[in-house]
C-alpha positions as CSV (number, residue, x, y, z in Angstrom):
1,X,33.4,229.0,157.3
2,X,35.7,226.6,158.7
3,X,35.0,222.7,160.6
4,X,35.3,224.5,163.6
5,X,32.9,227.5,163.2
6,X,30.5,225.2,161.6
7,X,30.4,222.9,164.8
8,X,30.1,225.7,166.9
9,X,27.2,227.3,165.2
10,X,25.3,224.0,165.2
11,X,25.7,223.7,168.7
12,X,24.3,227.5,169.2
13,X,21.3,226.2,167.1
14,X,21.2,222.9,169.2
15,X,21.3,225.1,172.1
16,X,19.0,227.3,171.1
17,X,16.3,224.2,170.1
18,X,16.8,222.8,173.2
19,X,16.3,226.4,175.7
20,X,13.3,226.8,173.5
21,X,11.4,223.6,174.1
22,X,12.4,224.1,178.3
23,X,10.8,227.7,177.8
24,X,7.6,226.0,176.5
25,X,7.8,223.2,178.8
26,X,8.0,225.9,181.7
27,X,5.2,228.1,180.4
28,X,2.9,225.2,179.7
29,X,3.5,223.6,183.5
30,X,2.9,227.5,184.8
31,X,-0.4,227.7,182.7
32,X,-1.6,224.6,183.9
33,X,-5.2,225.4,185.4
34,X,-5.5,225.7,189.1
35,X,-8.6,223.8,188.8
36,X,-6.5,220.5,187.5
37,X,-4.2,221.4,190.3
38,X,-6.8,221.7,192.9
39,X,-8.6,218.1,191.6
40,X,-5.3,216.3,192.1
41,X,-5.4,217.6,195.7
42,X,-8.8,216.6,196.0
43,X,-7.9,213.3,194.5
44,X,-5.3,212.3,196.3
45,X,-7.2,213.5,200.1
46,X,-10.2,211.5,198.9
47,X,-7.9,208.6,198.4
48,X,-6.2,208.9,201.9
49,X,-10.1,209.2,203.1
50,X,-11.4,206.1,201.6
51,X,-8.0,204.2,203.5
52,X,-8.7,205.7,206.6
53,X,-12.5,204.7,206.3
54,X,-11.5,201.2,205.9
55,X,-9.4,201.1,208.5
56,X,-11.3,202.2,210.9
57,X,-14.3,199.8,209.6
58,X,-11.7,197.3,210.0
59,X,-10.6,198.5,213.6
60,X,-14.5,198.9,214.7
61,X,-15.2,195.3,213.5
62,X,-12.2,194.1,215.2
63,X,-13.8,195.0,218.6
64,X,-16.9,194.0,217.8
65,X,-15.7,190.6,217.4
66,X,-13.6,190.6,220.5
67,X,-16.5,192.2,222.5
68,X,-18.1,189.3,221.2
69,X,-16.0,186.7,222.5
70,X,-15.7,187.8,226.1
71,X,-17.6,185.5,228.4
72,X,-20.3,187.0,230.2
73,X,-21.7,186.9,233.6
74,X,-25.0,186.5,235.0
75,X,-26.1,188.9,237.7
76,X,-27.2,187.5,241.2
77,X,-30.4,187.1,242.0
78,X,-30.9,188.3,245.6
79,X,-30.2,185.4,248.1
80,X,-28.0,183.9,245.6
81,X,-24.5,183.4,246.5
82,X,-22.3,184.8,243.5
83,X,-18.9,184.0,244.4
84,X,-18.1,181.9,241.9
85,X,-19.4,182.6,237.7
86,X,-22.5,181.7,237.4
């Protein structure tokens, strides 16, 4: 065998190596449990859960405090003149 036909057959087998571990690599990823698949789902919605939860903890407490601050009126008592905030 010549330079040549001895580069080209160690490419084949280079080839070869190489489409084999892909093969593998595709079968493991196809194999992969749905279960695992289904957790990560479940995972990752929990996740977006919890950061909605906080903000809207943060958006209710927010008001709170606003509803806090606004000044409040006294109702009239009857005969009393309540043009003006008592």
């Amino acid at each position: 065998m010549d330079a040549a036909e001895q580069q080209i057959q160690a490419l084949r087998e280079d080839l070869n190596q190489r489409f084999d571990q892909l093969v593998e690599m595709i079968r493991v990823f196809l194999l992969l449990p749905m279960t695992k698949i289904h957790q990560r789902g479940k995972n990752m919605f929990l996740s977006h859960r919890r950061r909605i939860g906080h903000l809207e903890a943060k958006t209710r407490q927010r008001h709170v405090q606003h509803t806090l601050r606004r000044p409040t009126y006294a109702e009239a008592s009857e005969g009393e003149d309540c043009s003006h905030v008592c």
